[in-house]
N, C-alpha and C positions, 0 to 999 in steps of 0.2 A: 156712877160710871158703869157703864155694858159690857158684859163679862163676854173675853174671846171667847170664838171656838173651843183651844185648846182648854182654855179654863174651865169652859161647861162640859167639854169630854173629863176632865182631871175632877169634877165637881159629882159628877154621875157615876164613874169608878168610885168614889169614894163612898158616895147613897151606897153601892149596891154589894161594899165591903171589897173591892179591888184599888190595887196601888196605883198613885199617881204616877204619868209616866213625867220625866223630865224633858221630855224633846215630841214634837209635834207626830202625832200618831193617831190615826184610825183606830176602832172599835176591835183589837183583838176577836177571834172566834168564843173565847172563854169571858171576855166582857161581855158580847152579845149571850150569850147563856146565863151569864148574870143577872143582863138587864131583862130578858124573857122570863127568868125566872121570882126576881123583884115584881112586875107588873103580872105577874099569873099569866103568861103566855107559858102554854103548855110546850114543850120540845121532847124529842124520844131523845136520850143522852147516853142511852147504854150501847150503843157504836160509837160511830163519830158525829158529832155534829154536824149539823144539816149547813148547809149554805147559809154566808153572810145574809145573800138577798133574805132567804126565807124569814133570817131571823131578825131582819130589820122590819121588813113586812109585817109581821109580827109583833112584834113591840107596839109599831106606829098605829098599829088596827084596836089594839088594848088600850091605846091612855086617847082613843078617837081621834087622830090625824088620816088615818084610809079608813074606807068604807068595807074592807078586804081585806083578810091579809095573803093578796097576789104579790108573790115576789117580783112579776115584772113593772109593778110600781117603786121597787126598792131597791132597784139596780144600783145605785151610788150611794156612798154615804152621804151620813144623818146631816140636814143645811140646819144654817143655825137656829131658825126656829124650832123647827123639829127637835132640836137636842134642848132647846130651852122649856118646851113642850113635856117630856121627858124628863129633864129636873124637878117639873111643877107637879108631873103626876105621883113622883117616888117623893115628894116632898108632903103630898098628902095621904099615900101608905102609912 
């Protein structure tokens, strides 16, 4: 059976040592810092965290889904490829 969204978001906090949430949600700022930092995407973290887009860009450009990592490719959240994408790469770290 095809695991939801929620479940491969709840499945990828949990690869990258963050809690599952119980009610449907988006990529937190400090999940995305997770997940960039699981997959060696570099981020500057001593401010604040840069943009969602940047760091979805980012992710997706390290386990090869963009050619870039331009964040105007990353304006929205992760579809569910891309997050299942994602579970496969942290699944081979």
């Amino acid at each position: 059976m095809a695991r939801t969204v929620d479940e491969l978001r709840n499945a990828i906090r949990t690869e990258v040592g963050r809690f599952e949430r119980e009610v449907s949600t988006t990529f937190t700022k400090e999940d995305l810092a997770a997940i960039c930092e699981a997959v060696g995407y570099e981020i500057d973290a001593s401010g604040q965290l840069p943009a969602t887009a940047v760091m979805r860009a980012g992710i997706l450009h390290r386990i090869g889904e963009l050619e870039t990592d331009d964040p105007a490719q990353a304006d929205r959240p992760f579809r569910k490829a891309e997050l299942e994408a994602i579970l496969a790469a942290l699944a081979e770290n």
